[in-house]
N, C-alpha and C positions, 0 to 999 in steps of 0.2 A: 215408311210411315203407313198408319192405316187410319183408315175412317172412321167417325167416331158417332157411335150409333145412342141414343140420348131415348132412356123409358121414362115417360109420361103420365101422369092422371091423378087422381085425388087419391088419400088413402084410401089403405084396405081393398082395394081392386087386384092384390095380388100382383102388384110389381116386383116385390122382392122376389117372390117365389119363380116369378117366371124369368127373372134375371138370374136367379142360379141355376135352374136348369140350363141357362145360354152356357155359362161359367163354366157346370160341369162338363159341358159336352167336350170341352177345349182338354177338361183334367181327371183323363182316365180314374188316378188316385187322387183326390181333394184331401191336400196335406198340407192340413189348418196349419197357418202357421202359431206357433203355440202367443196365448198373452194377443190376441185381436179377436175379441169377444164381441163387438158388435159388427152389427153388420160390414159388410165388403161394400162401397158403394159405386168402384169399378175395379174392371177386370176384360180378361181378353174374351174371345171366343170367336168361333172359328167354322165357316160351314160352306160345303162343295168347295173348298179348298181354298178359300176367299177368308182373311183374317180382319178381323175387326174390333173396336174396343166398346167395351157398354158403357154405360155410365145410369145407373141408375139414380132417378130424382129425388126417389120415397124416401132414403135415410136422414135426409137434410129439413124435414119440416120438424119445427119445433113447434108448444102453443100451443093454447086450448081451439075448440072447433071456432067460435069467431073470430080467427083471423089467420087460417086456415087460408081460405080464400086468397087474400092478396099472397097469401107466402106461396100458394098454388102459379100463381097467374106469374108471379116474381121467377119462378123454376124455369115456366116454359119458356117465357122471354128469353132467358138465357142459355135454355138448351137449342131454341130457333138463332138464335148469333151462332153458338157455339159449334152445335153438334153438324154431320154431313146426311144423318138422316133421322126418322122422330119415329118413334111405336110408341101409339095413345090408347093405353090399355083402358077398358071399361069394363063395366060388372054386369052380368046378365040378368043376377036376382033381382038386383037394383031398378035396372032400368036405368034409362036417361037420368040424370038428376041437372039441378040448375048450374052446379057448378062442371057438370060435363060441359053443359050447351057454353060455359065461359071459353074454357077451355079449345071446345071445337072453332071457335069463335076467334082465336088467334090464331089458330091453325090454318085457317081457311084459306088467312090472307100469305099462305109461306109457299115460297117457291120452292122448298127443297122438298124430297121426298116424305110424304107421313102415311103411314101405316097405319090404321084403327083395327087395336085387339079386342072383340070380344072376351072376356075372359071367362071361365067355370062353364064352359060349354062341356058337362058332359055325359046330354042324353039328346033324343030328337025332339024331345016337349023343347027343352032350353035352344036346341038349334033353331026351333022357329020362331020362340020368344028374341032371336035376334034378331030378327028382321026390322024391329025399330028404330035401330041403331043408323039406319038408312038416313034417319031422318036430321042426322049432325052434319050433315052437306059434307060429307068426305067421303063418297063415294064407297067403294068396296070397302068391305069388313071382312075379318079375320077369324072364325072363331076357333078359342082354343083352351085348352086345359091345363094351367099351368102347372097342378101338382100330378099327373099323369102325365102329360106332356103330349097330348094326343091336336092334333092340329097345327105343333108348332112347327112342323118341316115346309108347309102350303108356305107358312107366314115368312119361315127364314130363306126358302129359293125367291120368294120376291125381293126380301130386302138385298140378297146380293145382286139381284138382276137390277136393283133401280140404283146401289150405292154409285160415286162415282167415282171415276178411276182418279188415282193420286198422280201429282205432276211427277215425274220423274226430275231422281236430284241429276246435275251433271258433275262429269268424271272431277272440276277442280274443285267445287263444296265437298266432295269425297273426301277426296287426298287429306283435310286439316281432318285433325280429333275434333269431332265435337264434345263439348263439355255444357251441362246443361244446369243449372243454380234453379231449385229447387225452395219449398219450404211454405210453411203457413204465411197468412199476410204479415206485417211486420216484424219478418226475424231478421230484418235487416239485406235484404239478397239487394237490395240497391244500392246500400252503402257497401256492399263488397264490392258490386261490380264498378261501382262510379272509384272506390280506394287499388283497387286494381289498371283500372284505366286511364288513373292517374288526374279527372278529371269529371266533371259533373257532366252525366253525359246529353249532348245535345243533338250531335250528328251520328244517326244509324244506319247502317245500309240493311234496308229490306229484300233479300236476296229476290231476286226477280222470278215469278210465275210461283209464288209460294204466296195467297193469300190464308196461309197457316195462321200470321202472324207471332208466329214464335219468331222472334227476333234478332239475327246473327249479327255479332261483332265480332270483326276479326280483331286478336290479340298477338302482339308480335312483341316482346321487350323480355328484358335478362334473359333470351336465348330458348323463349319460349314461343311457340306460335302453333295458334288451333282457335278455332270458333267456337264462342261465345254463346249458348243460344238460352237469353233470359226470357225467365217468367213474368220478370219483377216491373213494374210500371207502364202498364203496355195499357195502353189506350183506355183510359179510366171512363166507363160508363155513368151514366147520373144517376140509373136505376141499379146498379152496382152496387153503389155504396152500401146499404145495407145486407147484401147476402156476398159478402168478399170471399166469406169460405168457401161457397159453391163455386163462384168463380174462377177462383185459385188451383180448386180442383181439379178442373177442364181445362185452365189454362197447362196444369202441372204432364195433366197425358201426354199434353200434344207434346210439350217438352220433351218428354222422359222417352216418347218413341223415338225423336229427330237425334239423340245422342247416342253418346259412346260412354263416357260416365256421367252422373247426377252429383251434383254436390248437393245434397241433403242440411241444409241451412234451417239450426235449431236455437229458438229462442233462451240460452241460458236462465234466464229469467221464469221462464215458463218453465221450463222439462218438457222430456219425451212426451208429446200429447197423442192421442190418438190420431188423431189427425195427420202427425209426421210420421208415426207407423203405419199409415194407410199409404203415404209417398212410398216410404222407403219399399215396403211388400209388393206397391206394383212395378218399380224400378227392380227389383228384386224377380220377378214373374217374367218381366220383358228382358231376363239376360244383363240386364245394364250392370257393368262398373259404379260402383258406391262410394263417397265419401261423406262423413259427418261431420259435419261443422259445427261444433257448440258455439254461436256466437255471443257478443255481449259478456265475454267472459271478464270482463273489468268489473261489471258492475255486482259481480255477486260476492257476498262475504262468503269469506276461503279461510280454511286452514290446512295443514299440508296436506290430508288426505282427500280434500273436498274433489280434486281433480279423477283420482282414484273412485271414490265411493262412485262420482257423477257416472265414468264411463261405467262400473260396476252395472248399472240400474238399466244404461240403454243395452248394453251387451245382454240381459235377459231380456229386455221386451224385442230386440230382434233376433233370438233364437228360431230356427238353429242355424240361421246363416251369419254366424259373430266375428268372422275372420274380415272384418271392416274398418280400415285406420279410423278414430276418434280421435277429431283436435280441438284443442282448445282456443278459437281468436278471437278478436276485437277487431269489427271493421272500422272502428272507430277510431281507434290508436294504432292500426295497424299493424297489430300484433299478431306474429306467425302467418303473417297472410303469402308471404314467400313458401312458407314452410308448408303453406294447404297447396297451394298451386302444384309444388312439385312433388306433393304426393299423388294429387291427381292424374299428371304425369305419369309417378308408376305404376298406378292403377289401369291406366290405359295400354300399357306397355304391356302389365301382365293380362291384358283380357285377350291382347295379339298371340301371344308368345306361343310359339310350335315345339314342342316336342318331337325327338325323333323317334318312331315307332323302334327301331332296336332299342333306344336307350331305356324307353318305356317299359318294353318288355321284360327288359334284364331286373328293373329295379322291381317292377308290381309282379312279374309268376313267383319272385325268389321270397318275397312276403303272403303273398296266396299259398303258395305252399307250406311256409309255417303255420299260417294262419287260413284256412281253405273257410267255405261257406259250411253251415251248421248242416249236417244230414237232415232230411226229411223225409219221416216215411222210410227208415231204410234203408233211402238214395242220398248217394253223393254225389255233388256236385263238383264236377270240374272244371278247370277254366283253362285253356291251352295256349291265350293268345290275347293280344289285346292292344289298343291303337286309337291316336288323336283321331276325331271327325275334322276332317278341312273345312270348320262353320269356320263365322267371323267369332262367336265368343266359344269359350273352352268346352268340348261334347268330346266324353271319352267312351269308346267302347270295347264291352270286354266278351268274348264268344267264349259258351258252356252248352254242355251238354243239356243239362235242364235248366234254362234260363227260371221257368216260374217259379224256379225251389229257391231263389234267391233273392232275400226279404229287402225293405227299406234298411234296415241297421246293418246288415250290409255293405249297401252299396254308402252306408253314411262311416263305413271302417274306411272304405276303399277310397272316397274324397279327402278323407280325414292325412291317411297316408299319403297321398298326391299333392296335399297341401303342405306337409310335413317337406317334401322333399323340394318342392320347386312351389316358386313364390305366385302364387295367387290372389294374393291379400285383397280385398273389395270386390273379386270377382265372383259370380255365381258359378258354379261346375256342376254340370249335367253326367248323370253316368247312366248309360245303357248297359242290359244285359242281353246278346242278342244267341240263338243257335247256332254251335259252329257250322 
């Protein structure tokens, strides 16, 4: 699991901007996934070798400038519960403003680590115009540039140096699958878990030295058994209530890291919202095993193709990662909710599954050779060899002569084929090109 680092501040200070440079550093090629058009509003990244996840605040304000303010003060509240460290980015043209001093003003009273960014620092006039910034009682500042990028390596050696270290899980939470129920506020992820459990749930065990609160139950019936680890009804805040989205969203990371697969629980009612494309792309980023669950599928007027058209619509908005079972159930009536479990199941099964390098071989050179990489330049590329990574999810590598002559469309034939031939269905598949 990692630590979950939460950016800060009133708009226009240049949050986003310095939250993608965090993003790209982790993604040599930034390979949009196609049909998520707005913002990203987390993501991993990664610095001296220390992983961690961002979560930026700025995409979640909605509302004209009066009321700005409380939606401001409502974010950091619940990035200080939520997050394991804070970067409170501020503007240097600006200067202090009132709603900094609010802001500073929560901050003050937190015991976890907080960072304050100067932002748009990028000459010596503006480097000394930060020196006011002194004056929001949080000590050392930051300054830095966020569409340059110039200052932000000072900012990210300290954030690693103050994050704090994750409890380690032990060997018997290991051993079970984790399966983690996913999804916007009410798309039902309670009523599956309390219809799977057989019972409205009351008794949970909080696995011990995990103040995560993602919340495991162990599940043991029709020959099934793996943990549980829900999003859905976990300690309901009073200042919550009105921003459930944010919430859900921070709640959904910590989830989607502590698993094996996500079950992706979509309100039928609703459709694919943004929102559940923003789950499923960082389940998607972190490796995890995928399942979709269309739930509430009783209550929608159907005719025979409606089931067809519906999966039709999610399979383009989660391109080009489609090879994802879609089901259709009712945690309500119970419907196919055996039939999601043990999909889940094969999903986890294929995120294990070993290849044996002969076998591999035999199958991918003898299609590489009918089908070889496109010349470039003149040069051909050849590939002589190639072999599972021993990760925990599916990393295939293939050695060539000129690995750089060998594009994305590529390596998206050679996943294509891999999937073709052995079952991966929900799982993400990584392909390296490396020199022999």
């Amino acid at each position: 699991m990692n630590n979950i680092v939460a950016i800060v501040g009133r708009p226009n200070v240049g949050k986003s901007t310095f939250f993608n440079r965090l993003i790209k550093r982790r993604e040599a090629i930034v390979d949009s996934v196609s049909g998520v058009t707005r913002d990203r509003n987390y993501g991993k990244s990664e610095w001296n070798g220390k992983e961690f996840s961002v979560i930026d605040t700025g995409g979640y304000i909605k509302g004209s400038d009066d009321i700005f303010e409380g939606e401001i003060r409502k974010q950091v509240e619940l990035a200080i519960d939520e997050a394991d460290a804070i970067i409170f980015v501020v503007d240097v043209e600006e200067g202090i403003t009132p709603m900094d001093e609010e802001v500073a003003k929560l901050l003050r009273k937190v015991t976890k680590p907080v960072l304050l960014a100067v932002n748009k620092v990028d000459n010596a006039k503006r480097e000394q115009d930060a020196i006011e910034f002194y004056n929001l009682g949080l000590g050392e500042y930051y300054t830095i540039a966020g569409i340059s990028g110039s200052g932000t390596g000072e900012l990210l050696d300290k954030l690693v140096e103050v994050l704090p270290e994750m409890p380690e899980v032990n060997d018997d939470e290991e051993a079970l699958p984790r399966f983690c129920v996913v999804g916007r506020p009410n798309a039902g992820k309670s009523s599956f878990i309390n219809a799977l459990i057989g019972e409205d749930r009351f008794v949970v065990t909080d696995i011990a030295g995990t103040t995560r609160d993602a919340i495991d139950t162990k599940y043991n019936r029709f020959g099934f058994e793996f943990n549980l680890v829900d999003t859905a009804g976990i300690r309901r805040k009073a200042k919550v209530k009105e921003d459930l989205e944010f919430y859900s969203v921070m709640r959904s990371v910590r989830a989607i890291e502590h698993s094996d697969v996500c079950i992706l629980m979509i309100d039928a009612t609703r459709g694919f919202e943004s929102q559940d494309q923003n789950i499923f792309w960082f389940a998607q980023k972190n490796r995890k095993g995928v399942v979709i669950l269309v739930n509430k599928w009783d209550l929608v007027e159907k005719d025979t193709m409606s089931a067809k058209e519906y999966e039709k619509v999610i399979r383009k908005e989660i391109e080009p990662f489609t090879d994802v079972p879609i089901l259709f159930v009712s945690a309500l009536t119970k419907q196919r909710l055996l039939k999601a479990l043990e999909t889940t199941v094969q999903v986890f099964e294929n995120r294990k599954q070993r290849i044996s390098t002969s076998k591999f071989n035999e199958y991918m050179l003898n299609i590489i050779e009918h089908m070889p990489p496109p010349a470039l330049k003149g040069k051909y590329v050849k590939i002589k060899y190639c072999m599972q990574l021993p990760t925990p999810m599916p990393q295939f590598v293939f050695f060539a002569n000129l690995p750089q002559y060998v594009k994305e469309p590529y390596k998206r034939f050679l996943e294509n084929k891999i999937r073709e031939k052995w079952d991966f269905t929900g799982v993400p598949i990584d392909i390296y090109i490396r020199e022999k």
